[in-house]
C-alpha positions as CSV (number, residue, x, y, z in Angstrom):
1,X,-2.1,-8.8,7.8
2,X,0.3,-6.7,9.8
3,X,1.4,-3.4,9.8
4,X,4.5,-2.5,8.8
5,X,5.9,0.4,10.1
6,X,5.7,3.6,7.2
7,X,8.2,5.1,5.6
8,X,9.1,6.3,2.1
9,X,12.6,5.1,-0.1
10,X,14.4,8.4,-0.8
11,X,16.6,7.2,-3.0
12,X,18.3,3.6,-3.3
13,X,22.3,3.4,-3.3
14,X,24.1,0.1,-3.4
15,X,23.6,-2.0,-1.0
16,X,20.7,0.1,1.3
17,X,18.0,2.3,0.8
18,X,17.4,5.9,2.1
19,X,14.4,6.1,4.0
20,X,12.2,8.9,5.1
21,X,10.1,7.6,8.2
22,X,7.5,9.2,9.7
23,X,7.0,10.2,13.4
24,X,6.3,7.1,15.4
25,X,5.8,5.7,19.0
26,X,7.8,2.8,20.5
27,X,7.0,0.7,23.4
28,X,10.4,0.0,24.9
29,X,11.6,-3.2,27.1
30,X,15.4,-2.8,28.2
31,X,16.9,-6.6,28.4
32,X,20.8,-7.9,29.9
33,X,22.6,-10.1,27.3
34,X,23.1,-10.9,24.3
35,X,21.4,-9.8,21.2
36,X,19.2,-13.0,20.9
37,X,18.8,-13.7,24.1
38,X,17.5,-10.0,25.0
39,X,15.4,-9.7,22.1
40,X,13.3,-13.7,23.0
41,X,13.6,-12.2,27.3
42,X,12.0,-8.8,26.2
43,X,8.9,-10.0,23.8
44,X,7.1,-11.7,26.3
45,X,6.7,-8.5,28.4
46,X,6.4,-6.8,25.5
47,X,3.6,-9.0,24.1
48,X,2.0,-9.0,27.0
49,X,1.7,-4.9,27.0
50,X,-0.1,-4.8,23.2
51,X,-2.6,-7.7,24.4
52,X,-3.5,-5.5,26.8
53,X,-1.0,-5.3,30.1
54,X,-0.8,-1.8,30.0
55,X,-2.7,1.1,32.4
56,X,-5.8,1.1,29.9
57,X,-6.0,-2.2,29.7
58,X,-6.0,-1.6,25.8
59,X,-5.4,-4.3,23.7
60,X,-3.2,-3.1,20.3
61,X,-2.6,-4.8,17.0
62,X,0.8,-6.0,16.3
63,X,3.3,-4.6,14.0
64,X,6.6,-5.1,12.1
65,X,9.2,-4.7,12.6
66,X,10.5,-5.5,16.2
67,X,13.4,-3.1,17.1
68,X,17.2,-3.5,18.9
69,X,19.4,-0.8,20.0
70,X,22.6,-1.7,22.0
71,X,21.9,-0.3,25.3
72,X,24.3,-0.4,28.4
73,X,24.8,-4.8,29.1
74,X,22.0,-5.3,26.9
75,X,19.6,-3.9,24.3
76,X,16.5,-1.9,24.1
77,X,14.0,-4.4,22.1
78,X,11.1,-2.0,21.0
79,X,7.7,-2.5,19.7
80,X,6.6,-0.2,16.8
81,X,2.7,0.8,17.7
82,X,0.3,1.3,15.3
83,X,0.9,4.5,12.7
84,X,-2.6,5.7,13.8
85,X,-1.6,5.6,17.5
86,X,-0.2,8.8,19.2
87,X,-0.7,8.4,22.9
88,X,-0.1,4.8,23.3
89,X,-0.6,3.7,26.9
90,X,1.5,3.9,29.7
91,X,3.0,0.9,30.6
92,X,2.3,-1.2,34.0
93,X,5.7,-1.7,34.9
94,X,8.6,0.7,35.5
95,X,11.1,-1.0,33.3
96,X,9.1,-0.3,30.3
97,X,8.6,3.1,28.6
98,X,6.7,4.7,25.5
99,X,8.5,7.2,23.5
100,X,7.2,9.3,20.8
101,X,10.0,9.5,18.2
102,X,10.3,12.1,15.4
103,X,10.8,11.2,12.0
104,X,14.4,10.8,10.4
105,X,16.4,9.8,7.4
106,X,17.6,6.3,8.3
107,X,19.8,4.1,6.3
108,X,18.7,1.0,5.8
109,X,20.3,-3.0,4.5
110,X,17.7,-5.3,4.3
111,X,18.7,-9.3,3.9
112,X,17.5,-12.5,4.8
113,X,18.4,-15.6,7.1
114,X,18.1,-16.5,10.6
115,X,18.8,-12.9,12.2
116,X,22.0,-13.7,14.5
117,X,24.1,-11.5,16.3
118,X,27.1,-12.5,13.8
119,X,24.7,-11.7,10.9
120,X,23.6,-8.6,11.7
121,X,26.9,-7.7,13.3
122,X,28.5,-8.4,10.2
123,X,25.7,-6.5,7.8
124,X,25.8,-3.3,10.2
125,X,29.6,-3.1,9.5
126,X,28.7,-3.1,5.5
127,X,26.2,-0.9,5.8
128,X,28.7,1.8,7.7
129,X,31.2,1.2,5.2
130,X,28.5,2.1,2.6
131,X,27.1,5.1,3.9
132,X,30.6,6.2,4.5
133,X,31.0,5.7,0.5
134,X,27.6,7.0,-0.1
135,X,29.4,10.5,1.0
136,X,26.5,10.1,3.7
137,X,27.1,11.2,7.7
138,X,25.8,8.6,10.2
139,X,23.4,10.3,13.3
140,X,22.8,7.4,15.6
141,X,23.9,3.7,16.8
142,X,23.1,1.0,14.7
143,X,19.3,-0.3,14.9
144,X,18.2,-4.0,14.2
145,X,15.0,-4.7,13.1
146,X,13.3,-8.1,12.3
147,X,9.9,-8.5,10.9
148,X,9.1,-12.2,10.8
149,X,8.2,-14.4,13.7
150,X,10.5,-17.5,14.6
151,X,8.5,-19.9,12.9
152,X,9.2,-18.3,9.1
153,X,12.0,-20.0,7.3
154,X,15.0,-18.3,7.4
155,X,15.7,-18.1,3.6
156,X,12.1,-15.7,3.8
157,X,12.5,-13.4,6.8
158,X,13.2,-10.2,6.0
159,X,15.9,-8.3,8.3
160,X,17.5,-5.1,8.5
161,X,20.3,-3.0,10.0
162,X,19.2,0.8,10.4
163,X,21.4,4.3,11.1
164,X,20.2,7.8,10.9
165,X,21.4,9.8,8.4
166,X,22.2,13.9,9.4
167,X,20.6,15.4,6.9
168,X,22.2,17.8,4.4
């Protein structure tokens, strides 16, 4: 079964969940384009680093969910490693990175369906809305994160839109 990346509910408020996650480390691929487009360009390289393209030649267990952050033209797509892994290793190529990120208070809508741009456009926009009602300040750009692979139906993927949340 895979990992799924940790974190604790806080407390649940219409429409999203508030989170407490737990420090992590991302493997990083930046990608031109599109949402879609990026995100099916970046997993190969990606994919290719966890079955073991990296500097140690380590091979490293999959994990859910697979990350996007609007970067620049493009996105970051991002791989969450394993919660046990601390020192993941250094990547072979220079357009990849691995970043050790401290834990926050995130935001987060989960829904289902085929994870387009529209989609989760449109849910990111809802979820700001209710954070904003919440009383709740947003820290960060919008996150996407999907957890299934492309073969799942669409009525059972599970998808989310995430925002950091300054704490009180």
């Amino acid at each position: 079964m895979t990992e799924v990346q940790r974190y604790e509910v806080i407390e649940a408020f219409p429409g999203f969940e508030l989170r407490s996650y737990a420090d992590h480390t991302l493997v990083t691929k930046p990608m031109a384009g599109a949402m879609g487009p990026a995100a099916s360009a970046a997993f190969g390289h990606l994919a290719g680093y966890i079955s073991g393209q990296n500097q140690a030649r380590q091979k490293i267990e999959m994990t859910a969910p697979v990350l996007q952050r609007k970067s620049g033209s493009g996105f970051d797509v991002s791989f969450v490693m394993p919660h046990e892994m601390e020192n993941a290793p250094a990547p072979l190529g220079a357009d990849m990175r691995v970043e050790r990120i401290q834990g926050s208070l995130v935001a987060a809508k989960r829904f289902s369906g085929a994870a387009t741009d529209a989609l989760f456009e449109r849910k990111a926009k809802k979820l700001l809305t209710e954070i904003e009602a919440a009383g709740l300040k947003q820290a960060s750009d919008v996150q996407y994160a999907r957890y299934n692979g492309p073969w799942t139906p669409p009525f059972l993927r599970r998808n989310e839109v995430l925002v950091e949340i300054s704490r009180p």
